[in-house]
N, CA, C and O atoms as a Maestro MAE file, in Angstrom:
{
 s_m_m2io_version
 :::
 2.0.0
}

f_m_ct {
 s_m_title
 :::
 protein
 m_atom[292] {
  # First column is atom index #
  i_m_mmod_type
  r_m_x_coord
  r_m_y_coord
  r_m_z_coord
  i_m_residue_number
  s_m_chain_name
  s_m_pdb_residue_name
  s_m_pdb_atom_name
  i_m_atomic_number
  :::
  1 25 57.644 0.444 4.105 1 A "UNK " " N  " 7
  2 3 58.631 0.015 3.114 1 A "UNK " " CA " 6
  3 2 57.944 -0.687 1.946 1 A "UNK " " C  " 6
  4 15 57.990 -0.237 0.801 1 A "UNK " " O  " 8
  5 25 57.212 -1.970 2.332 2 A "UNK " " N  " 7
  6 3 56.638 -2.658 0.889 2 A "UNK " " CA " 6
  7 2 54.802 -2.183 1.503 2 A "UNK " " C  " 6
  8 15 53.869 -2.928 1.205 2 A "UNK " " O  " 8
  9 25 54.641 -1.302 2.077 3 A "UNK " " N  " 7
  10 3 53.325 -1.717 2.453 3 A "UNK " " CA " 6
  11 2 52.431 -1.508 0.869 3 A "UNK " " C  " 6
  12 15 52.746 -0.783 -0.074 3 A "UNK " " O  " 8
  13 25 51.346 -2.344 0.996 4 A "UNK " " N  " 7
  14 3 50.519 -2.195 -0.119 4 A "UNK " " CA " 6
  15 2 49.838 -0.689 0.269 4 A "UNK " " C  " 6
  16 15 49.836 0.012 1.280 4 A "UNK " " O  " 8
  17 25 49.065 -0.542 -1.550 5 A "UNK " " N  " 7
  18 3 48.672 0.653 -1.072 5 A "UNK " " CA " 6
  19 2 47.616 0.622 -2.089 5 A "UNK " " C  " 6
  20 15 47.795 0.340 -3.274 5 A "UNK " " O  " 8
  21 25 46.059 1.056 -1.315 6 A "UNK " " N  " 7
  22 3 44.786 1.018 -2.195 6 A "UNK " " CA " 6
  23 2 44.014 0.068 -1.319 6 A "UNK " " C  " 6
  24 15 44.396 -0.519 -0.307 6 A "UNK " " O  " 8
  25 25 42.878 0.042 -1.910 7 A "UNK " " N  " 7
  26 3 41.812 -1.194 -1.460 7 A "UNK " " CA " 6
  27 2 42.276 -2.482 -2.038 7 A "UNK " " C  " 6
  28 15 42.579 -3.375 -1.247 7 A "UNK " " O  " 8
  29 25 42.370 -2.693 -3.316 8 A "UNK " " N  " 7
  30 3 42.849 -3.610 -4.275 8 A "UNK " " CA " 6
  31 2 44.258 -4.471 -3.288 8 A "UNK " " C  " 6
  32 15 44.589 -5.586 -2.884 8 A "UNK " " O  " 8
  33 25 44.580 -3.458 -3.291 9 A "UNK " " N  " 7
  34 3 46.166 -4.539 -2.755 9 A "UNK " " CA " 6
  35 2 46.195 -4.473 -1.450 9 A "UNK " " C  " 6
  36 15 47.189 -5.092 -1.070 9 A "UNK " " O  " 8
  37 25 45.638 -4.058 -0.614 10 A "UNK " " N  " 7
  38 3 45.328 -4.373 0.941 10 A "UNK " " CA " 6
  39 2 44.543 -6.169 0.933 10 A "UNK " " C  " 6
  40 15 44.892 -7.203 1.503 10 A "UNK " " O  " 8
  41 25 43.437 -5.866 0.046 11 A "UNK " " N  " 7
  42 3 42.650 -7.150 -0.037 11 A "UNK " " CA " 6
  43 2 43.775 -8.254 -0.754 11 A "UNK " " C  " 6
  44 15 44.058 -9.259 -0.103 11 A "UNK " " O  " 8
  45 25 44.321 -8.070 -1.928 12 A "UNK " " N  " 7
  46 3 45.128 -9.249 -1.671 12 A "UNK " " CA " 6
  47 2 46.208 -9.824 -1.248 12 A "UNK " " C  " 6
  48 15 46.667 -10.953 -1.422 12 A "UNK " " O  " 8
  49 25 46.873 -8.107 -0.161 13 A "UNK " " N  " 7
  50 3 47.652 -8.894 0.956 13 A "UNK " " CA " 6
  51 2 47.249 -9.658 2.204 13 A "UNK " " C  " 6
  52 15 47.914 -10.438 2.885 13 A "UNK " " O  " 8
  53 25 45.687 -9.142 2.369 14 A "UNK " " N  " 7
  54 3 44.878 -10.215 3.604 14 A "UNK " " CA " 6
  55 2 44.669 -11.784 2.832 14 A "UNK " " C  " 6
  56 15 44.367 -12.887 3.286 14 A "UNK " " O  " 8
  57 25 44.998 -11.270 1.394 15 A "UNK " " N  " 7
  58 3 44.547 -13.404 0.725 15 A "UNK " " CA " 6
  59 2 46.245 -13.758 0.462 15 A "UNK " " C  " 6
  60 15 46.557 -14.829 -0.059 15 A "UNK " " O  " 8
  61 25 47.198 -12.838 0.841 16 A "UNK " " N  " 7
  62 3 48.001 -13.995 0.603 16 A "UNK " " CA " 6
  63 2 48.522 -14.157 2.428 16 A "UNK " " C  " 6
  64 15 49.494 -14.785 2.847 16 A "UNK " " O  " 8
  65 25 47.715 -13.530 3.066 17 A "UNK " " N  " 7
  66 3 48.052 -14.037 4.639 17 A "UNK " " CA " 6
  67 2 47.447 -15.491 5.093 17 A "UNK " " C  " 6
  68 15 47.831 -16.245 5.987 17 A "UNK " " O  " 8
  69 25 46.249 -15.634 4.059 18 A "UNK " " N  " 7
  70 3 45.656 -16.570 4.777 18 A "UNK " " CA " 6
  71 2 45.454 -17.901 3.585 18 A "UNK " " C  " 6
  72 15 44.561 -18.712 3.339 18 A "UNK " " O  " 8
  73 25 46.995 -17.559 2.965 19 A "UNK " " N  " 7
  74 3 47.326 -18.622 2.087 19 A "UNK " " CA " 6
  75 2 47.770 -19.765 2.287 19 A "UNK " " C  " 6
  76 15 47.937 -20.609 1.406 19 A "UNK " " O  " 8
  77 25 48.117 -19.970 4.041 20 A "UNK " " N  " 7
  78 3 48.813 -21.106 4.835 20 A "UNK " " CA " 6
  79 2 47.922 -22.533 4.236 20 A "UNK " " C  " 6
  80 15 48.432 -23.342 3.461 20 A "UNK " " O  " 8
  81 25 46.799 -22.619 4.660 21 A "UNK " " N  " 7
  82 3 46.017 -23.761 4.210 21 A "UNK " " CA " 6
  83 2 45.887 -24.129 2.427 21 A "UNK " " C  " 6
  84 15 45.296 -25.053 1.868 21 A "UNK " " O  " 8
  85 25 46.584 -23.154 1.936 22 A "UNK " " N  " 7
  86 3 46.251 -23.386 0.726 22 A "UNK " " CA " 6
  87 2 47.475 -23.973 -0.536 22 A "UNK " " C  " 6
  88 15 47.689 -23.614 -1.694 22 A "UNK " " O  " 8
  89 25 48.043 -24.931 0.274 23 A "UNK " " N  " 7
  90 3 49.208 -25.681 -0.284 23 A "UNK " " CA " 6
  91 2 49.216 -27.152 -0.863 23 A "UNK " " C  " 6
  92 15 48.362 -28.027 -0.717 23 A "UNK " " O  " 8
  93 25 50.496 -27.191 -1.609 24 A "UNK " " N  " 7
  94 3 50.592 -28.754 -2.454 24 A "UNK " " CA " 6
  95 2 51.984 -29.070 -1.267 24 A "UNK " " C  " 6
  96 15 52.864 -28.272 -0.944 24 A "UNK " " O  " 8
  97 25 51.814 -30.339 -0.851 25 A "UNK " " N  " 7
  98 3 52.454 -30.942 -0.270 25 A "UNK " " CA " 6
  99 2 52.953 -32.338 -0.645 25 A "UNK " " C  " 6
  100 15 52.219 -33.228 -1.076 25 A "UNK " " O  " 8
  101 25 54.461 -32.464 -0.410 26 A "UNK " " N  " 7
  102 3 54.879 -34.065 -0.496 26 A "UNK " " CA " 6
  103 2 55.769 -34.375 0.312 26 A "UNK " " C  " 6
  104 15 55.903 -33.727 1.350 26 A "UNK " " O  " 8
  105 25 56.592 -35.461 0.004 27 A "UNK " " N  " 7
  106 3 57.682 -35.826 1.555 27 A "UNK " " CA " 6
  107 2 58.227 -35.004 2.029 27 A "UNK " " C  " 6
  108 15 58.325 -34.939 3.254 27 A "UNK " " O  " 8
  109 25 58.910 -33.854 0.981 28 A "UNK " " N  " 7
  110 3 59.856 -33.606 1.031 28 A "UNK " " CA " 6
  111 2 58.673 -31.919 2.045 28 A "UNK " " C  " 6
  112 15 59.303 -31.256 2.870 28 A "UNK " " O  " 8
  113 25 57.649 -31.664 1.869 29 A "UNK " " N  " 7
  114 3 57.475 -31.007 2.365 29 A "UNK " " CA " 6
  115 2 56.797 -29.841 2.014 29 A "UNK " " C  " 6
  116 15 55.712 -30.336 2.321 29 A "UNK " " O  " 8
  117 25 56.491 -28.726 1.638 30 A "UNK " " N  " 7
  118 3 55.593 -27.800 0.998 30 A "UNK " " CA " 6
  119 2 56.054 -27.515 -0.246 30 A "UNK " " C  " 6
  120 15 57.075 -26.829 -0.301 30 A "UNK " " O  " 8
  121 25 55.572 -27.860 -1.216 31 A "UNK " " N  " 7
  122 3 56.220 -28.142 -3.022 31 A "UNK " " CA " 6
  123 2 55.384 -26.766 -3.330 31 A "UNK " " C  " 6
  124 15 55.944 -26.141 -4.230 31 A "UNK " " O  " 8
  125 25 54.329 -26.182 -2.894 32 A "UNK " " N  " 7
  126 3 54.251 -25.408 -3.800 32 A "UNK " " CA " 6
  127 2 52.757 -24.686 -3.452 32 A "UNK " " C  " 6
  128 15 52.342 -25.317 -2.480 32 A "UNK " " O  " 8
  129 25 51.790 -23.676 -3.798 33 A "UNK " " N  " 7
  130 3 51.131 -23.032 -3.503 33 A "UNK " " CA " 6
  131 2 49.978 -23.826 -4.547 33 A "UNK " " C  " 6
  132 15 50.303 -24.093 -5.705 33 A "UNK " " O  " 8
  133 25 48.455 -24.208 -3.951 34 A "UNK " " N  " 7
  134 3 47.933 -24.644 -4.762 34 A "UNK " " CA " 6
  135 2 46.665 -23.216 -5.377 34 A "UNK " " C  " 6
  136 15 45.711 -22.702 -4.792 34 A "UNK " " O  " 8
  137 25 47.177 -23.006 -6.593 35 A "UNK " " N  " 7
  138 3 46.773 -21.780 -7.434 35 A "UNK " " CA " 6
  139 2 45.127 -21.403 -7.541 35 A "UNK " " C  " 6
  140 15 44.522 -20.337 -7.431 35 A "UNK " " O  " 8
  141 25 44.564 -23.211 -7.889 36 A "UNK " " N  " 7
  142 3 43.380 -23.228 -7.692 36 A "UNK " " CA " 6
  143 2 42.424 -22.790 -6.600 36 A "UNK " " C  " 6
  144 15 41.335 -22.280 -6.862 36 A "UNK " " O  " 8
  145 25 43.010 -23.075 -4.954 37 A "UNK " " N  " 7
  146 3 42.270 -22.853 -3.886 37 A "UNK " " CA " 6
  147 2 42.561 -21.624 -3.680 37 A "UNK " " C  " 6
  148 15 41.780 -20.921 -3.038 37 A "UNK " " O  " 8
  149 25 43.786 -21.102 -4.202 38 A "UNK " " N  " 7
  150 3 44.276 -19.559 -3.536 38 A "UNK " " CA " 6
  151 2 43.303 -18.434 -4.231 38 A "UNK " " C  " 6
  152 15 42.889 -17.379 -3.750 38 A "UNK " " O  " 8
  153 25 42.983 -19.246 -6.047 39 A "UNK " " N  " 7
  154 3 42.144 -18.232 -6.168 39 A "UNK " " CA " 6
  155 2 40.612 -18.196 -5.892 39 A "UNK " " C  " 6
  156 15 39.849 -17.246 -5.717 39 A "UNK " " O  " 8
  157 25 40.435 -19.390 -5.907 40 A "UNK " " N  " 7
  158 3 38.640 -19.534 -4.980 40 A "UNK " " CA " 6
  159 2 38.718 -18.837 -3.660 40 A "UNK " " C  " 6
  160 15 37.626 -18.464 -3.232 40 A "UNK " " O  " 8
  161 25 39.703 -18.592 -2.960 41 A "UNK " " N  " 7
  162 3 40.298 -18.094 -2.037 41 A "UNK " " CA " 6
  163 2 39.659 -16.188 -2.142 41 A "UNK " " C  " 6
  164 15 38.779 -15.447 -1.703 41 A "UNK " " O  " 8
  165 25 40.803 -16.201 -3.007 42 A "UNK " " N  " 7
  166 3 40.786 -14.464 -3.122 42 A "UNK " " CA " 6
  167 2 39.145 -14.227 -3.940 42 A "UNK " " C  " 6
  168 15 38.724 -13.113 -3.628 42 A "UNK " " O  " 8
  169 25 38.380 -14.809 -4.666 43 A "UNK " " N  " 7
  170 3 37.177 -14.182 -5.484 43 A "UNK " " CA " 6
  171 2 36.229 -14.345 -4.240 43 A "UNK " " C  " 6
  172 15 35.361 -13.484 -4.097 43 A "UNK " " O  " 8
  173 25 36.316 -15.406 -3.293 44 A "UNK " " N  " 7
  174 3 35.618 -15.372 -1.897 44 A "UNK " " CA " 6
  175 2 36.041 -14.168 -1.451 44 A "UNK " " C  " 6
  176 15 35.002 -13.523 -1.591 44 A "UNK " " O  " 8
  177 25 36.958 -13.293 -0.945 45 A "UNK " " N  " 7
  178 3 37.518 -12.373 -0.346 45 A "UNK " " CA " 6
  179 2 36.719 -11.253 -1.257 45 A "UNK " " C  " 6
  180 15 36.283 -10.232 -0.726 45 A "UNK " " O  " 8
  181 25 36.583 -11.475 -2.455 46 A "UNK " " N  " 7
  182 3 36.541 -10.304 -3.522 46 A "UNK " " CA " 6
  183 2 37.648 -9.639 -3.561 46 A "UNK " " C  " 6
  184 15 37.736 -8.420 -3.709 46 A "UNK " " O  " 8
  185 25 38.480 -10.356 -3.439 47 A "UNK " " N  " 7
  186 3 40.000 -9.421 -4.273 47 A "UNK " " CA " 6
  187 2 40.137 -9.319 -5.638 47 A "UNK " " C  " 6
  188 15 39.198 -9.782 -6.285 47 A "UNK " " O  " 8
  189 25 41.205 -8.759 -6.355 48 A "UNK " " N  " 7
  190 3 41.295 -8.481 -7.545 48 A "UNK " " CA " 6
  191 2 41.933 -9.788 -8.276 48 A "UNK " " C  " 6
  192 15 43.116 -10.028 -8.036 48 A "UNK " " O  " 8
  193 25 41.347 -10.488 -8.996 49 A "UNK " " N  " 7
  194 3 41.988 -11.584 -9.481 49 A "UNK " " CA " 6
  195 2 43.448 -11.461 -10.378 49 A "UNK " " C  " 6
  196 15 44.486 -12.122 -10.332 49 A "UNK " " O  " 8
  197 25 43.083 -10.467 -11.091 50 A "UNK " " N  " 7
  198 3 44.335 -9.998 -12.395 50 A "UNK " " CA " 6
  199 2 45.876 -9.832 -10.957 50 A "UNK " " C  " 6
  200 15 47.063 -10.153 -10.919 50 A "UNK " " O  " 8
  201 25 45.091 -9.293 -10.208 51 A "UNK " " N  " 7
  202 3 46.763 -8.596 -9.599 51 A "UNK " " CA " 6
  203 2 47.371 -9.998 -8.380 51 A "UNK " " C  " 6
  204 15 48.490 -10.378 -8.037 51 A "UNK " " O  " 8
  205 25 45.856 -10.455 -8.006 52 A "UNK " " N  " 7
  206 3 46.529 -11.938 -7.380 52 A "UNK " " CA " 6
  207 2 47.450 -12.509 -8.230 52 A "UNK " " C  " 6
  208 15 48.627 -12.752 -7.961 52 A "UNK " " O  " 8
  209 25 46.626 -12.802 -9.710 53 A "UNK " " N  " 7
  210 3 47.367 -13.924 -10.622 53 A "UNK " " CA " 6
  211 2 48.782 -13.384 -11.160 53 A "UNK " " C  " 6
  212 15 49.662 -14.125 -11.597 53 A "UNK " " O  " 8
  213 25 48.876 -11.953 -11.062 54 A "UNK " " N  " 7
  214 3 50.422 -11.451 -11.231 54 A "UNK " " CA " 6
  215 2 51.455 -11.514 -10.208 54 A "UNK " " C  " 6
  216 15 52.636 -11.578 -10.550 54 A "UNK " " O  " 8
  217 25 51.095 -11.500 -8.910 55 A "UNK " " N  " 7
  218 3 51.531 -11.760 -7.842 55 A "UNK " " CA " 6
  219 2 52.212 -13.010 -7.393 55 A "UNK " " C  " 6
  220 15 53.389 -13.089 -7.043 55 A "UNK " " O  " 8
  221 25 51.175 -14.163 -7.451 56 A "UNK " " N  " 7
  222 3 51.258 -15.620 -6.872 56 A "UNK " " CA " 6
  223 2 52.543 -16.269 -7.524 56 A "UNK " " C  " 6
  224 15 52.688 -17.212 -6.746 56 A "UNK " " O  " 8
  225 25 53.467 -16.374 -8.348 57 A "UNK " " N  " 7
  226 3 54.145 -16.673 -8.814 57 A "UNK " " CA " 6
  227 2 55.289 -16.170 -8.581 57 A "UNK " " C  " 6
  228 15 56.250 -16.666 -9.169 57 A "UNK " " O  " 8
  229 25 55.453 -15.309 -7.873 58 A "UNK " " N  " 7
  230 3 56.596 -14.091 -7.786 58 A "UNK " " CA " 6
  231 2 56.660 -14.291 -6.392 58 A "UNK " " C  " 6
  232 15 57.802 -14.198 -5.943 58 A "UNK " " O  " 8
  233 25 55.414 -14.637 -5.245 59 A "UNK " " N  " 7
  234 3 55.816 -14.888 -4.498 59 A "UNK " " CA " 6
  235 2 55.546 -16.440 -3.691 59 A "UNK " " C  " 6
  236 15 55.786 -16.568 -2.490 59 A "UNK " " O  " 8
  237 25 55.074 -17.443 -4.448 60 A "UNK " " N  " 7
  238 3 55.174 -18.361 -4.152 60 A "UNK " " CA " 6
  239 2 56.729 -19.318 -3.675 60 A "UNK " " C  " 6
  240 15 56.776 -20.246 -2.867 60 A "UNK " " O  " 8
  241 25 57.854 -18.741 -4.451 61 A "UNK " " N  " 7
  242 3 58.821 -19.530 -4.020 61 A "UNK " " CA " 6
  243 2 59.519 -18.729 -2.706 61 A "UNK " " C  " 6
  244 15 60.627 -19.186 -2.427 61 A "UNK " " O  " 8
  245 25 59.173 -17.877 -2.053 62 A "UNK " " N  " 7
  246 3 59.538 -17.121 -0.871 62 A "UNK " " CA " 6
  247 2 58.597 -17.719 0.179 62 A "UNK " " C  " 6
  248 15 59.132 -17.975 1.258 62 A "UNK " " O  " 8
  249 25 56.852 -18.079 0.017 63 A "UNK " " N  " 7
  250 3 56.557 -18.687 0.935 63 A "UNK " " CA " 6
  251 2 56.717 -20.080 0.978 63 A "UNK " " C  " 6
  252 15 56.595 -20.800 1.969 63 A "UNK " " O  " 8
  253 25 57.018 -20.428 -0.255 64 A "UNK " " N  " 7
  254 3 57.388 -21.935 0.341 64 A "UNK " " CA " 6
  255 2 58.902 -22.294 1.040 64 A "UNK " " C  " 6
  256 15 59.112 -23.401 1.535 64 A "UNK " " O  " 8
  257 25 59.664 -21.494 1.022 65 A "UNK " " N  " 7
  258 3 60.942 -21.463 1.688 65 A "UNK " " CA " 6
  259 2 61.000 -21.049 2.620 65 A "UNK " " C  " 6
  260 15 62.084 -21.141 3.196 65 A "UNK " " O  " 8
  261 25 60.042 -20.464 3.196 66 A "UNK " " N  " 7
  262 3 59.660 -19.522 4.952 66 A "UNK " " CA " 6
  263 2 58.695 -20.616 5.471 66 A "UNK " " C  " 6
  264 15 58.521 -20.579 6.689 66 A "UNK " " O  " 8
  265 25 58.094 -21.496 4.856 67 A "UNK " " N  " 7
  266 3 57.170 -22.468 5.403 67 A "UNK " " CA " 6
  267 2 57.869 -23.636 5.567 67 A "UNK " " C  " 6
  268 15 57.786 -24.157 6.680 67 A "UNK " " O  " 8
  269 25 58.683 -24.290 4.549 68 A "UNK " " N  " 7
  270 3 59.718 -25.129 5.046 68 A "UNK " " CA " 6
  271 2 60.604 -25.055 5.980 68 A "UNK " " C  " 6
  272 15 61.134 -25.938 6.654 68 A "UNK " " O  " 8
  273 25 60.727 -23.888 5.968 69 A "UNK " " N  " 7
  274 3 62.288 -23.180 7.302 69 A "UNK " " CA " 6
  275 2 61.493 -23.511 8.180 69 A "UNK " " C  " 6
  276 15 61.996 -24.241 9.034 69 A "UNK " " O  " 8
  277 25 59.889 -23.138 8.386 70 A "UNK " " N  " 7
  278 3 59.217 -22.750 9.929 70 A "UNK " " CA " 6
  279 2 59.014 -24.547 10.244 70 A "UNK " " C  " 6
  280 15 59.295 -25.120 11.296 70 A "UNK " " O  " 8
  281 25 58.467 -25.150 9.029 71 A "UNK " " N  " 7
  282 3 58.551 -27.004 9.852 71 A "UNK " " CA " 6
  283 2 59.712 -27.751 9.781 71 A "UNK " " C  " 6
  284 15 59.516 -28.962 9.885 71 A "UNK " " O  " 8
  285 25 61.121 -27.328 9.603 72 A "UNK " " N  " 7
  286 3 61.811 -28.050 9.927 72 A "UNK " " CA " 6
  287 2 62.573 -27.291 11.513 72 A "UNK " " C  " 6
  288 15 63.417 -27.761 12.275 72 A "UNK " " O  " 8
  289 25 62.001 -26.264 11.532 73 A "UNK " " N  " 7
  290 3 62.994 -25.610 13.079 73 A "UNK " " CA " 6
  291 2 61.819 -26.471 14.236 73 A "UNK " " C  " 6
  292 15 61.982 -26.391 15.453 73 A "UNK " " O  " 8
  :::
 }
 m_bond[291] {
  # First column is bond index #
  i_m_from
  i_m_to
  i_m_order
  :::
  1 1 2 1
  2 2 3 1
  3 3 4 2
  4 3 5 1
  5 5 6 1
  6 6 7 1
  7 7 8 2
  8 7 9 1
  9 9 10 1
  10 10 11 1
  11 11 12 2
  12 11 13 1
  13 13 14 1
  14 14 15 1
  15 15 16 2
  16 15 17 1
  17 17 18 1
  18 18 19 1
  19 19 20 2
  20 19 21 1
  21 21 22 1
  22 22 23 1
  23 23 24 2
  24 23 25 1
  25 25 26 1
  26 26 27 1
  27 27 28 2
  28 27 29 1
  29 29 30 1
  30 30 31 1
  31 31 32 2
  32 31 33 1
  33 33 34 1
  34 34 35 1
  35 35 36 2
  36 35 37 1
  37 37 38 1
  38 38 39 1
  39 39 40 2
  40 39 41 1
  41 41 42 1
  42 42 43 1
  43 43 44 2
  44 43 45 1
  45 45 46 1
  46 46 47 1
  47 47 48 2
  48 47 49 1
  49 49 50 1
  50 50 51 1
  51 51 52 2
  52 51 53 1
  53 53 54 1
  54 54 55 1
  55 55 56 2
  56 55 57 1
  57 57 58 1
  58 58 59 1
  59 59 60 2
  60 59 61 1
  61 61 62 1
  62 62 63 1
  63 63 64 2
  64 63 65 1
  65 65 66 1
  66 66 67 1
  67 67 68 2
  68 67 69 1
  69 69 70 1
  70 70 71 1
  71 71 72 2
  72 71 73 1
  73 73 74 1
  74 74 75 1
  75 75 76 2
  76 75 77 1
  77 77 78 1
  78 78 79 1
  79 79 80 2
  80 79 81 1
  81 81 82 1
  82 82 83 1
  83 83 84 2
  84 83 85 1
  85 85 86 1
  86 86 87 1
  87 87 88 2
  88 87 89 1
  89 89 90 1
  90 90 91 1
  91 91 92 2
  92 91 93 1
  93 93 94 1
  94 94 95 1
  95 95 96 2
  96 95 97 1
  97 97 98 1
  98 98 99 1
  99 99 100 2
  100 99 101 1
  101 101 102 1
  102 102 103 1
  103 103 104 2
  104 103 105 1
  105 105 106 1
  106 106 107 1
  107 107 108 2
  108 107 109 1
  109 109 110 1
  110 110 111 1
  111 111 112 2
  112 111 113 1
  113 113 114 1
  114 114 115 1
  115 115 116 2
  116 115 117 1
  117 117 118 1
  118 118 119 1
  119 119 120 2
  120 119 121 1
  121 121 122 1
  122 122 123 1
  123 123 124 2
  124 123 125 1
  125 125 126 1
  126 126 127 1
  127 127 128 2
  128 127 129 1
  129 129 130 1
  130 130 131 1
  131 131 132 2
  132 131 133 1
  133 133 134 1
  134 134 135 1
  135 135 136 2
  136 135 137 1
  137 137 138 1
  138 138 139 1
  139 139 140 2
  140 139 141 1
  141 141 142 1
  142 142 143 1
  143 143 144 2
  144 143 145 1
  145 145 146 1
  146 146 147 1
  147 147 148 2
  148 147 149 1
  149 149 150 1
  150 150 151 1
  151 151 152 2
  152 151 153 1
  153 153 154 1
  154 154 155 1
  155 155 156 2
  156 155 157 1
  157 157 158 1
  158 158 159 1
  159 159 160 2
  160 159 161 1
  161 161 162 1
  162 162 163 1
  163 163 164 2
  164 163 165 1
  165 165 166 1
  166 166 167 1
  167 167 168 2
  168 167 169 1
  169 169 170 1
  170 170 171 1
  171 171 172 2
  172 171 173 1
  173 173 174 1
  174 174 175 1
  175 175 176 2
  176 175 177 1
  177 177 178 1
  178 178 179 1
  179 179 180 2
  180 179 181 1
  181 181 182 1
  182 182 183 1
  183 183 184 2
  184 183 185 1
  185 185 186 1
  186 186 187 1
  187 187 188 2
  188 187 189 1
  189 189 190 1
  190 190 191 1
  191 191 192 2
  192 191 193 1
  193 193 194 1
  194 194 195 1
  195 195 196 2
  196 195 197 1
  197 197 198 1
  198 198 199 1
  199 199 200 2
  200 199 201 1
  201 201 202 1
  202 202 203 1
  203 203 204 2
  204 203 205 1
  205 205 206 1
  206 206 207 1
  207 207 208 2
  208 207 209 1
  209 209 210 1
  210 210 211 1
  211 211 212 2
  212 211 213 1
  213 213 214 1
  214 214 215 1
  215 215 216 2
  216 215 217 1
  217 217 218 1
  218 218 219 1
  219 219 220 2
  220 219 221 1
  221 221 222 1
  222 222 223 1
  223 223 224 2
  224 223 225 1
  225 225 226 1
  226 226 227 1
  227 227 228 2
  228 227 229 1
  229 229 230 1
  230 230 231 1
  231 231 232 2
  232 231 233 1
  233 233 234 1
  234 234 235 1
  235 235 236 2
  236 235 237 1
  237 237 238 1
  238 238 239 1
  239 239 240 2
  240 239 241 1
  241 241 242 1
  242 242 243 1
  243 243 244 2
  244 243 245 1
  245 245 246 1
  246 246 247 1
  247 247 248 2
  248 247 249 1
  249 249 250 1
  250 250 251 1
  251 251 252 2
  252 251 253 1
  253 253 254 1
  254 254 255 1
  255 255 256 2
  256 255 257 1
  257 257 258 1
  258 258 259 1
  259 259 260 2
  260 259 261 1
  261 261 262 1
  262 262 263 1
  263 263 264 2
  264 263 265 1
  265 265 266 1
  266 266 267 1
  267 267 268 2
  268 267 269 1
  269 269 270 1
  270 270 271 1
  271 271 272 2
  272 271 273 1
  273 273 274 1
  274 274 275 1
  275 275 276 2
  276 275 277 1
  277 277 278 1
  278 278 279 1
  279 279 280 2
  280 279 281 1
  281 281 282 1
  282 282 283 1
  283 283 284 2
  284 283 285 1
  285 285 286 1
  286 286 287 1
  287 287 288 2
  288 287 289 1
  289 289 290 1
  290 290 291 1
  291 291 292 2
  :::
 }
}
């Protein structure tokens, strides 16, 4: 259905899997994806930076609402 498709977007669906550690946090709880580590993140991986940086924004407010759901259950 959404699977990625190519080398390019395989690699930066393995960097946004292992985007868990790579968050801004406050009381209230995961505020937000920190952009900086995600992309030291993905150029470590050697992913495509252009299509991360089109990406991360589009889906940052879906993982922070699936990460809040998962620490408050």
């Amino acid at each position: 259905m959404n699977a990625p498709e190519g080398d390019a977007a395989l690699i930066a669906w393995e960097v946004i899997r292992r985007l868990g550690g790579q968050v801004r946090v406050g009381p209230a709880g995961v505020t937000g994806l920190d952009f900086g580590a995600a992309l030291a993140l993905a150029a470590a991986m050697g992913a495509d930076t252009p299509l991360l940086i089109d990406l991360l924004p589009d889906i940052e407010p879906i993982l922070v609402k699936a990460w809040n759901k998962s620490l408050s259950e």
